[in-house]
N, C-alpha and C positions, 0 to 999 in steps of 0.2 A: 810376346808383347801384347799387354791387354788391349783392346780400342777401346775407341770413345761409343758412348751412348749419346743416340738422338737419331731424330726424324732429318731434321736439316740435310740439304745438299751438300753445305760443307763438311759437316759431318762425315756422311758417306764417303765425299772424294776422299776425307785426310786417311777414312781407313781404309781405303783401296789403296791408297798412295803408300800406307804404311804394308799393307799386305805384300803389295810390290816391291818394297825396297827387301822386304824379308826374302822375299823370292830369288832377286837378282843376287843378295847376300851369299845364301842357302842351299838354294833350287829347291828349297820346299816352301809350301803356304801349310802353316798346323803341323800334321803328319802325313800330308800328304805331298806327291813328286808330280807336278803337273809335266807332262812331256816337252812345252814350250809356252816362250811367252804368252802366246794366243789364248792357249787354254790357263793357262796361272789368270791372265785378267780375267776372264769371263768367271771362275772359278771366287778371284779375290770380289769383283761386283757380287755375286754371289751372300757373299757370307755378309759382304758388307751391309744389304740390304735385310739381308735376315738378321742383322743386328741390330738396326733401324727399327725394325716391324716384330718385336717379338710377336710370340702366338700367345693370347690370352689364355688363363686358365679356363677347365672346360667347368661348367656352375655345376653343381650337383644335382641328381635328379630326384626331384622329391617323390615319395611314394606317394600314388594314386589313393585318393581317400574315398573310391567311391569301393561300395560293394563289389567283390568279383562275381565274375561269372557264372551262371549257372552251368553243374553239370552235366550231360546227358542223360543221368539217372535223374536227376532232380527234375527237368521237362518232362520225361517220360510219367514221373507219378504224377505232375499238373495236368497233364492231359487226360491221361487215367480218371481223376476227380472228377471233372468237369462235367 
């Protein structure tokens, strides 16, 4: 059973409340067997909140435009010159 999307508190309860009722149905939440009530709710609050709050995509890292670093060799002949 898909849930609902959104931030809201109603939200969240109706899909804890729908997690629940799958539980009591089931005795599972998803694929998994919570041992008992207690943990199935803290389990359905769980998911429901990670449903609320996706996790944003990570941005890309853009490549560093500066020159790299000097090697060991390359300092060693600057000082050499000098």
């Amino acid at each position: 059973m898909p849930l609902d999307e959104g931030k809201s508190q109603k939200t969240i309860s109706n899909n804890i409340e729908k997690l629940m009722k799958e539980f009591q149905s089931t005795g599972k939440i998803g694929t998994s067997t919570p041992a008992n009530a207690d943990k199935a709710l803290r389990q359905a609050q769980a998911i429901a909140e990670s449903k609320a709050n996706p996790k944003k995509p990570k941005k890309a890292i853009k490549p560093n435009a500066k020159k790299p670093l000097p090697t060991l060799l390359e300092l060693a002949k600057k000082r050499k010159s000098k």
